[in-house]
N, C-alpha and C positions, 0 to 999 in steps of 0.2 A: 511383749505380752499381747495376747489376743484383743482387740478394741471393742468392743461389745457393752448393750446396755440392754441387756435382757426386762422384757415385762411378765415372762412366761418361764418358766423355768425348762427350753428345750433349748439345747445348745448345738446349733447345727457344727458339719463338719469343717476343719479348715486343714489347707493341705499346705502348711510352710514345710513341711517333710513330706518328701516325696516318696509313692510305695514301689516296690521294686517286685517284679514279677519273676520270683526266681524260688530255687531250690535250695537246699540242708548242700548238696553238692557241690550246686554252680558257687555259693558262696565260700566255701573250703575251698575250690579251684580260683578265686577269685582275690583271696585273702593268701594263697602260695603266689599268685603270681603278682602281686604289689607288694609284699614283706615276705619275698623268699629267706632271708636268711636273720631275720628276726624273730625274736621266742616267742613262743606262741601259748606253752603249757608248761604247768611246773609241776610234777610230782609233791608233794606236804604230807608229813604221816602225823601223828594227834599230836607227836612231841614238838612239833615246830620242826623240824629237820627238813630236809628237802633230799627226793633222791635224783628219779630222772628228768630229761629236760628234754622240750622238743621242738624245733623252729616250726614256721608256718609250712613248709617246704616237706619237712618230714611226716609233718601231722598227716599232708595230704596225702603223701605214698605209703605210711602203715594202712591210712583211713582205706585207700582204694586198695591196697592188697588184701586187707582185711576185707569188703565189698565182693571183689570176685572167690574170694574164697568160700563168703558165706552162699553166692548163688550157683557154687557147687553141691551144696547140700538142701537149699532153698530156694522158693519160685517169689518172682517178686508181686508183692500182696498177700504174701503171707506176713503171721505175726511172730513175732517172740519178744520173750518177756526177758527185761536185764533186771537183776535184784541183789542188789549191794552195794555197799558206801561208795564213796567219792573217789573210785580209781582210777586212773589214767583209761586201764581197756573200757571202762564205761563210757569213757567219750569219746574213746575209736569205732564202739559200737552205735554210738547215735550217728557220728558222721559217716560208718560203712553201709548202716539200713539206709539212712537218707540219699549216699549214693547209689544204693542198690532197689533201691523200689520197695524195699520191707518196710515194714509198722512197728516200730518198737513201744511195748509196754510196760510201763514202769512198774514197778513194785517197791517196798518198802523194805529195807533189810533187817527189820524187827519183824516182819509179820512171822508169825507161828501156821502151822502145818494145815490148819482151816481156811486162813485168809488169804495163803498162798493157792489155795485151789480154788479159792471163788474167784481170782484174777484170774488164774490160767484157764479154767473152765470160761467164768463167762468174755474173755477175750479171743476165745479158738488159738490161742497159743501153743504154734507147732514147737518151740525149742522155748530153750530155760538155759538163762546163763546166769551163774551166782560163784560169788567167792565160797569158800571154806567154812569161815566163820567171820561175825563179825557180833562185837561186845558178848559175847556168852550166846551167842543165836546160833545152834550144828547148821547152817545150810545146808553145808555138802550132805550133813546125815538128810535133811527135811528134803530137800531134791531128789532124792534115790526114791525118798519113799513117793514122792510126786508120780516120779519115772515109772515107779511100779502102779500107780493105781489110775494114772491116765495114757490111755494105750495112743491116745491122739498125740501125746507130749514125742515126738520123735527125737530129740534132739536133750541132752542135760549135759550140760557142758561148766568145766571152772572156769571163769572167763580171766584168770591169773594163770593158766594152766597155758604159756603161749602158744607151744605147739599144737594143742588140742582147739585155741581158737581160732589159729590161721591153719586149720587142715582141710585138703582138700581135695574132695571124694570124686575127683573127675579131672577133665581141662578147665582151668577159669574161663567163662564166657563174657564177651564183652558188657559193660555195663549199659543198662537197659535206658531209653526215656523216660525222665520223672518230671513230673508236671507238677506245677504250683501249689493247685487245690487239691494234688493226690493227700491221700492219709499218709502224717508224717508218726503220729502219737496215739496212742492211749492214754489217757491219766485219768487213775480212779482220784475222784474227788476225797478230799481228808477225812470226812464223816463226822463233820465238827454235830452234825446234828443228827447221826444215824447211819444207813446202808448208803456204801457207795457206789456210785453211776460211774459208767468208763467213758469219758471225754475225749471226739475224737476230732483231733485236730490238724490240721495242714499245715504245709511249709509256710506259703505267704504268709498266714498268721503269724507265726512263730517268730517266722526269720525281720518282718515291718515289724513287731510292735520292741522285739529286744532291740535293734536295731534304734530306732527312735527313742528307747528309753536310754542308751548312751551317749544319744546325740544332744537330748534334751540336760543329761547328767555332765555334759563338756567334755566327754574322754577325749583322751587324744592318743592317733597312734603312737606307741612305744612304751605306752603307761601300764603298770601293773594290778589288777584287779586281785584281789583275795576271794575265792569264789568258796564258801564255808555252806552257802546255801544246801540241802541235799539236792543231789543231782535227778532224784524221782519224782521232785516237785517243778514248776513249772521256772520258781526263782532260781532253780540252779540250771538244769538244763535247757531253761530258755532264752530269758533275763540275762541270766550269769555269761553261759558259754557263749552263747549265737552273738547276744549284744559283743563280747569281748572278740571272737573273730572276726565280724562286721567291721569292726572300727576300729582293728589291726593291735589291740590290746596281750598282753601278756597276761593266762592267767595262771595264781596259784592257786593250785585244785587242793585243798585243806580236806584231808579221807576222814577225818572226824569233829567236829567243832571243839573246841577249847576255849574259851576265855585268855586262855595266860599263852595256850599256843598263836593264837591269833595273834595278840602282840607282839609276841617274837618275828611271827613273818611278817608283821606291818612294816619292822624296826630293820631286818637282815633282809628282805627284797624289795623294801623302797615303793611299797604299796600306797597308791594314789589314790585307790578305789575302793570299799566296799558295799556289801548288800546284806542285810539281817534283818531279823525280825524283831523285835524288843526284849526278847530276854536274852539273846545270842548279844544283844549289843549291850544291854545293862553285864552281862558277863564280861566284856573287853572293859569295862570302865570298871566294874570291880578288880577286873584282873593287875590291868595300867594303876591305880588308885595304889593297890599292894605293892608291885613292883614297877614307878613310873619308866619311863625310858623316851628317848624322845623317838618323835614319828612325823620328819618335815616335811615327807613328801604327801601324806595324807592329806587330801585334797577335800575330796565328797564320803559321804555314809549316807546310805540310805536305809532306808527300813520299811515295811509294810503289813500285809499277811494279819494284824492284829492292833487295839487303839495302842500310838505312841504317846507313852506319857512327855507331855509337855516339859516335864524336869531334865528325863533325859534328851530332850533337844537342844538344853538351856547347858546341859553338863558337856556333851561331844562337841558342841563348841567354845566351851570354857578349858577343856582339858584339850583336846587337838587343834582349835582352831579350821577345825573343817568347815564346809557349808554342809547342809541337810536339806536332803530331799525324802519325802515321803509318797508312797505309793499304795494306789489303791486297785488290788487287781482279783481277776476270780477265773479260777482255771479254764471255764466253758470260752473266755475272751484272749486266753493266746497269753497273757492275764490281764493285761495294764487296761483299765479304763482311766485312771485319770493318776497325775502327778503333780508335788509343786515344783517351782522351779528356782535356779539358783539364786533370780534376784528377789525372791519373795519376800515381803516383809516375816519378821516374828509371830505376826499375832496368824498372818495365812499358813505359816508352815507348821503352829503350833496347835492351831484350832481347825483347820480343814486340810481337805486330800488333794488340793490342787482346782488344776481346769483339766479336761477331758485331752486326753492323747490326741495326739492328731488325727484327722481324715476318718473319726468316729464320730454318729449324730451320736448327743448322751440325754436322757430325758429324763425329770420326775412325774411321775405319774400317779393316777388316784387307784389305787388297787381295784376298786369294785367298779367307777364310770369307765376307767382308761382313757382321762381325762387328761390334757397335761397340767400340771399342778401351777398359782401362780409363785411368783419369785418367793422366796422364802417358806414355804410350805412343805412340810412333809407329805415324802409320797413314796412310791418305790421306785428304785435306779434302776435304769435299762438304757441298752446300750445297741449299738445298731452299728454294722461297718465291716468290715475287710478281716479283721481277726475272730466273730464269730465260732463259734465249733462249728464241725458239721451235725454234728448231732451226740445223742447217748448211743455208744453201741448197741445195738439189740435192742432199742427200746425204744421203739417208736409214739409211745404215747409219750412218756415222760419230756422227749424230745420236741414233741408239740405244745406241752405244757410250759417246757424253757422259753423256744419261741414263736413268737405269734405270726399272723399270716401278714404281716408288714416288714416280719425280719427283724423287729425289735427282743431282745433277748432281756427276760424278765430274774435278774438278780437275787430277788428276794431279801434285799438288803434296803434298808430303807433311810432317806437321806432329804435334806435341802441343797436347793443352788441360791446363790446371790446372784446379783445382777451381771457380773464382769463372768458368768459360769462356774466359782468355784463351788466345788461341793464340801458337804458336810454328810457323816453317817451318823442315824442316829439309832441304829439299831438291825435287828434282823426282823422280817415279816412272822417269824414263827415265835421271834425272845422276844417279842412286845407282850408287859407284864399288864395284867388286867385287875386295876386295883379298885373294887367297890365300881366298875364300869367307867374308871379311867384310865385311859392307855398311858403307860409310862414307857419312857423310850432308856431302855440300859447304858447305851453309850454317852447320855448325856450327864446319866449319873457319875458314871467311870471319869467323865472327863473333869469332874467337879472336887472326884475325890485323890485322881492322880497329882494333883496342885497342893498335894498337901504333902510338905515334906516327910512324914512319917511313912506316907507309902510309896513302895516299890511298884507293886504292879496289883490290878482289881479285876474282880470280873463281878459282874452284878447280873444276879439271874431271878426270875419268879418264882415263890416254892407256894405250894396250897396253904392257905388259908379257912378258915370254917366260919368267918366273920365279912371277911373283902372278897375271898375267890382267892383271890392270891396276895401274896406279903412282898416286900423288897427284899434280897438277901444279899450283905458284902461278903466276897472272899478277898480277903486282903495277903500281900506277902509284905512284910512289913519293909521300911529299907534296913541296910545292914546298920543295926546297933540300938533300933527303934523297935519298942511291940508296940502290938496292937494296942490304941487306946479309946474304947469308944466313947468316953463322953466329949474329947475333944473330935474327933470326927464327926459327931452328931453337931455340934457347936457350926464346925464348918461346914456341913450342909446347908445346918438351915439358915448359915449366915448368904447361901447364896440361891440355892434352891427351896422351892415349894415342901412344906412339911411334908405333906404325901408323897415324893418324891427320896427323902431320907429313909434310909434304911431300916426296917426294923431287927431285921437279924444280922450279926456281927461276928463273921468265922475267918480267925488268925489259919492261913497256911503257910506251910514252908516250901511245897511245890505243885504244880501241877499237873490233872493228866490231861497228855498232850495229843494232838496228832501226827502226824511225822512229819509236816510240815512247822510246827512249831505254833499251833492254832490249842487255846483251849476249850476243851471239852465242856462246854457250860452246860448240856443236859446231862454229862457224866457226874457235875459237880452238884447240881437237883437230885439225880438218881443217890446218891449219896448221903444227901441230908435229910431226904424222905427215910430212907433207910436206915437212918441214927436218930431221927425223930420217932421215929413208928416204931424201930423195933424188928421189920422184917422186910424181905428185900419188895424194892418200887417197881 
């Protein structure tokens, strides 16, 4: 671990992982020709089943047939948008744009017929590749009608339709130069807190920071990852895939999350590795709990994206025997700013986000001086380095607003470092609750309340107040076989926190709403109780 005695909470860069100056391409031609005839990808449908399978060797001759194929219909820097679960052609299309010089843009296989046009539209998205359907969502009906009402959309295609995706409207021409810093991605951000920005980001990004998060997680070649992640967020398609070709990894591509599926394929393909977010992984431990089974190759679990309760790090190594790693990332950074690591004690992997990725400065700062914070102090995390976005599409103010004229990229997430650099989040810059004129930081509360075996999972948000400004509000899900109890929750607050700090309102849920990245909605969950308090919508 990094040797450091921090007095200031700026944690410069350190480069024990070295960056690699390469492409989405060069790394597919790079991962065929060191594991030509080792698997590389596994087809998984929601049942646990597995269909097709595909070495490193072939991945890269569909990937480049696919490539010349698409730059018979397209110019490279153009976009198009992929929109659908976790399919195998979903990931011959990321690896056929990043050999062909195209921009591929995510989308969400849930969005409805408005959100898919405010991607395509504000992306310039010349083509649209979507499945049929997926969970009760018509694509193929919402694509037609896309087809019809934007004249720019040239291209709507089933990307499961094979002949229709490897057709080719000319001679293939050979594939073009692609450079580092070219645009690899679009990713509209989740909208955990309203409209989303399109996040545009590069190879090197992409391909250093997954790359180093396998290296940091011990993969080794021949291992198989369970990649459940969706493939439209950055933990599947960045994290997930890129880390797992990089470092010669087999994965299985899981087309829907399951709880009880997941275990099947941890148990039938000998899964070393995987990556979720806290409810995706309280789902395998409820699932495994129901139906144990054993799982020896399970190695690592990681999880990020949202606070991990401290129980359930204390349960996936009580029931599997794994190590745990926890990750703290955000789309505009490729994701990863910071992770812990395999030999970290309990109290760092339960109570903090790690030390800072490699070859990234990471700082806390004072919102208003831009001051750097001292050790221990809250401030806001920024992050400065090599995976960066380039910017918001089309938005060049917002883009200056992200980041400042030093290159530091301002998070909005607001955190401490200790001295050795590990961080701690204590919040969002916009969820900090304003009680009677004092800041209260939600994640510290969540983390006080997650300790208590009665809950599963919390979110604590600010709701108006007529007396303070604003109130504390729990949404709790209880764990399974436990309700809500609030006089004993109040008990363990204030047996640990500041009275002010304790809840005053206490709302039992059974789920939440989500983003498609598995993030919840906390001003959806305010908009909401305004709205059942008042009487009319907020």
């Amino acid at each position: 671990m990094y040797q450091v005695d921090l007095k200031e909470s700026l944690f410069p860069a350190q480069n024990d992982l070295a960056l690699s100056h390469i492409t989405i391409g060069d790394a597919l031609r790079e991962a065929a020709a060191r594991w030509p005839d080792a698997e590389a990808l596994v087809e998984a449908l929601p049942d646990g089943c597995t269909k097709r399978r595909w070495t490193f060797s072939q991945l890269r001759a569909d990937s480049e047939r696919l490539a010349r194929a698409l730059l018979t219909r397209f110019s490279p820097g153009e976009r198009m948008t992929v929109w659908g679960p976790n399919a195998p052609e979903w990931v011959l299309l990321e690896f056929a744009m990043g050999l062909a010089g195209l921009t591929l843009v995510t989308a969400n296989p849930g969005f409805k017929p408005r959100e898919l046009s405010y991607v395509l539209r504000q992306s310039g998205s010349v083509g649209l590749f979507h499945v049929r359907e997926h969970r009760g969502n018509p694509m193929a009906v919402i694509a037609a009608e896309m087809a019809a009402e934007l004249p720019e959309l040239r291209e709507v295609t089933d990307m499961e339709d094979l002949p229709a995706l490897f057709r080719e409207a000319g001679e293939p021409p050979a594939l073009p130069e692609v450079r580092p810093l070219d645009p690899a991605q679009i990713q509209y951000t989740s909208g955990t807190t309203g409209f989303p920005k399109g996040v545009k980001l590069h190879h090197l990004g992409l391909l250093n920071n997954s790359r180093h998060h396998f290296a940091l997680a011990g993969a080794r070649a021949g291992e198989r990852t369970l990649l459940m992640m969706p493939l439209f967020h950055t933990g599947g398609c960045a994290l997930g895939l890129l880390g797992a070709l990089q470092s010669g990894c087999c994965a299985v591509l899981l087309r829907q999350y399951d709880g009880e599926a997941a275990c099947r394929l941890a148990e039938s393909e000998g899964i070393a590795a995987l990556l979720g977010v806290p409810t995706m992984l309280q789902g395998i431990v409820e699932a495994h709990a129901a139906a144990p089974r054993p799982l020896p190759a399970l190695r690592v679990v990681g999880s990020g994206g949202a606070m991990v309760p401290p129980e359930l790090v204390r349960e996936i190594d009580r029931r599997f025997g794994a190590s745990f790693v926890i990750v703290y990332g955000q789309t505009e950074n490729s994701p990863l700013l910071t992770m812990t690591r395999l030999g970290d004690s309990w109290e760092d992997k339960c109570e903090t986000l790690g030390p800072p990725m490699p070859n990234l400065d990471l700082g806390i700062f004072d919102i208003d001086s831009n001051a750097v914070m001292p050790v221990g102090d809250v401030g806001e995390i920024r992050v400065r380095g090599y995976s960066v976005m380039l910017g918001y599409n089309d938005d060049p103010e917002a883009t200056a607003k992200a980041i400042d004229a030093d290159g530091w990229l301002h998070t909005g997430d607001l955190g401490t470092m200790d001295a050795r650099g590990y961080v701690r989040i204590t919040g969002r810059v916009k969820d900090i609750i304003i009680r009677g004129g004092e800041n209260l930081f939600p994640a510290e509360i969540e983390n006080v309340l997650l300790e208590h075996p009665d809950v599963a999972e919390v979110a604590v948000v600010g709701v108006p107040c007529p007396r303070m400004g604003e109130a504390v509000a729990a949404f709790i899900r209880p764990a399974p076989g436990h309700a809500l109890d609030k006089k004993a929750l109040i008990a363990h607050c204030r047996a640990q926190i500041a009275a002010q700090k304790t809840p005053a309102h206490w709302i039992e849920v059974s789920s939440w709403p989500l983003t498609g990245s598995g993030k919840i909605q906390k001003f959806e969950l305010r908009r909401r109780w305004i709205e059942e308090q008042v009487g009319v919508p907020a």
